[in-house]
N, C-alpha and C positions, 0 to 999 in steps of 0.2 A: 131508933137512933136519936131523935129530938127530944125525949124523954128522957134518955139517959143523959144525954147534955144539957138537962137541967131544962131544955126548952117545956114552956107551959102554958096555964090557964094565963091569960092578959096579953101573953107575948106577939107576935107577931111578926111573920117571917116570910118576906118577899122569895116568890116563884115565878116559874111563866103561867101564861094563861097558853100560848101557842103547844099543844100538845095532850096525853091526856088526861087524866081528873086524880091520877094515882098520888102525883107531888101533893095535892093540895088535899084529898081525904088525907093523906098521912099528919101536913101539920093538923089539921082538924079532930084528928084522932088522938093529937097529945094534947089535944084543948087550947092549942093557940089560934090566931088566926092567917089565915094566905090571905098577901096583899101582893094582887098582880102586876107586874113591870114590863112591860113592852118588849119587845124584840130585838136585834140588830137584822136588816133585812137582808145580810148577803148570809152569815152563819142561820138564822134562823134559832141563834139561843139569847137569852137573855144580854138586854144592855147593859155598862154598867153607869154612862149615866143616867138612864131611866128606872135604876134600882138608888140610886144615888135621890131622888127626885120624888123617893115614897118611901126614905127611912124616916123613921117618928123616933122617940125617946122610946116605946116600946117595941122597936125593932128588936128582935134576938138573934135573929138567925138568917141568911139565905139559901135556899137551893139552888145549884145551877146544874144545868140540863145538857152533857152534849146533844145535839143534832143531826139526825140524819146520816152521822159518822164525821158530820165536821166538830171540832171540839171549841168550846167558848173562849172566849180571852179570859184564861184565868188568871194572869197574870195582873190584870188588871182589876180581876174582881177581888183575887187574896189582898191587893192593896186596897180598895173599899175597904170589906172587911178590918185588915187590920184598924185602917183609919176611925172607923166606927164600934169599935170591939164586936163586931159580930161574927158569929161559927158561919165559917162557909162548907156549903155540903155538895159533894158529886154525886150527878147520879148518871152513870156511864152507862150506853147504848149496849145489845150484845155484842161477845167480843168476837174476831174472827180469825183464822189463821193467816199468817202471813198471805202463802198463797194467795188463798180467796181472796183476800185484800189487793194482791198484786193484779187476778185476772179483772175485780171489776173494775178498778184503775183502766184496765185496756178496755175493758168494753165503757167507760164513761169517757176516755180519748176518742174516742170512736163517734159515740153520740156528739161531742163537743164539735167535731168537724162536721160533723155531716147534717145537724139539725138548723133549719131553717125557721124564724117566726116563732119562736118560742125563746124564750132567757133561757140558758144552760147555767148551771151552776157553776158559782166562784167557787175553785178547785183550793184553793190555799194551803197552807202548811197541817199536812196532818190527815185529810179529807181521809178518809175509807170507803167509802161510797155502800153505806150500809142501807142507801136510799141513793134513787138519782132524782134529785128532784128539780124538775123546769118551773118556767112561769109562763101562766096564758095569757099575755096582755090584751089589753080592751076594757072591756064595761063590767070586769071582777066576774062574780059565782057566774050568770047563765053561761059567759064564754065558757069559761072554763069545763063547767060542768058538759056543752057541748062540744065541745073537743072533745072529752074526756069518752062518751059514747059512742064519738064517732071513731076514735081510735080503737072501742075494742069490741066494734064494728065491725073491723079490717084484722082481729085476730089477736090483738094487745095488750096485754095484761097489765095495764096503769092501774092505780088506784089515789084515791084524795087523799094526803096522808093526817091532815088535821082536819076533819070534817066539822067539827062545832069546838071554839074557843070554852077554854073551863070558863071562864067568866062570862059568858053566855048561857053556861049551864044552869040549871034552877037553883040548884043546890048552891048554887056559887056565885050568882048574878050578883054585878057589879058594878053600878053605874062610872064606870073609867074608862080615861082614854086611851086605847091602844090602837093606834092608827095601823103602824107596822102587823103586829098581830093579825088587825083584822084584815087586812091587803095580803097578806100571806094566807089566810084561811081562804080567801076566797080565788088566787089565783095559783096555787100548788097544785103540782100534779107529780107522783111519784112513776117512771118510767123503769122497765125491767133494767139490772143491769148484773145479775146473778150469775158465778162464775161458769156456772152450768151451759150457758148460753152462745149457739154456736155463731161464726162468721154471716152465716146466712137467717139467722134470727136476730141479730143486728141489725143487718140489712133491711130487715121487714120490716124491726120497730121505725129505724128513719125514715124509709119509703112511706108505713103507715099516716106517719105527723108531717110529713112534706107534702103530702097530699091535701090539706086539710090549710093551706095556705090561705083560701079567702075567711074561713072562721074566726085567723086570728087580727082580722081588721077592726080597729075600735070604729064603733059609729059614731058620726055627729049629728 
């Protein structure tokens, strides 16, 4: 797709780093280069004044990312773009049916009330919940990470959903600042919330993370 839009060798086209390496081989593969832009910490996709803040005269292009089934402010990114002549590109999560869409909405109300010590996600316009994704506050990755084993400890199937930032990757290493990014890498934790999932498997996964109350204390 970057190719045929003329995107190329010199060029250079802002992505996120929060997610995983597929955006950034691809401009690499049309021979331009990914220049990574930091986050928005409640969607979890690209900023746009932090894409704004790493256009050069060789900008061509950006990608943007929904997340997790929240979708980005595109409304404000197609106005970047325009403002900067640059092709703005989607790249949309998989898609769901209605339904499914409507029951994990119930099972993510659900979590919403009932979890304790953990961020629940900002639900906002559009959300799908094609991920439920919390936050472990405290001291970043060991909390997190220990939470994370003790809940599936107790039978809970979570998982990290952005384990290593692409600009962390070798391939890709970056010396840039993405604060958001890395604060998101290191305190996400994706929670079941699949339509499949009954009243009393609910129950368990909040039970599970209610329990676990004193891990999410930050130390001083």
């Amino acid at each position: 797709m970057l190719r045929a839009a003329g995107v190329g060798v010199g060029d250079e086209v802002v992505v996120p780093a929060f997610g995983n390496a597929e955006v950034a081989e691809a401009v690499a593969l049309a021979g331009a280069l990914p220049v990574f832009a930091d986050i928005d910490p409640v969607t979890y996709c690209i900023e746009p004044a932090a894409v704004e803040a790493v256009i050069t005269p060789r900008t061509a292009a950006l990608v943007v990312v929904h997340r997790f089934g929240r979708p980005a402010d595109l409304g404000r990114l197609h106005m970047l773009g325009r403002r900067h002549g640059l092709l703005v590109l989607e790249r949309s999560e998989t898609e769901a049916s209605y339904d499914e869409i409507a029951r994990r909405r119930e099972r993510a109300a659900y979590l919403d009330a009932k979890l304790r010590g953990v961020r629940t996600p900002d639900g906002g316009d559009g959300h799908t919940y094609q991920q439920y994704v919390v936050r472990v506050p405290g001291n970043g990755r060991p909390d997190r990470d220990a939470f994370a084993r003790a809940v599936r400890a107790r039978g809970v199937d979570c998982r990290v959903p952005v384990k290593t930032p692409v600009h962390r990757l070798p391939e890709f290493r970056r010396c840039v600042s993405l604060p958001e990014t890395e604060r998101a890498a290191d305190e996400t934790l994706s929670l079941p919330v699949d339509g499949s999932l009954t009243k009393r498997d609910m129950q368990r996964i909040a039970a599970a993370c209610n329990q676990l109350g004193g891990l999410l204390q930050p130390a001083f």
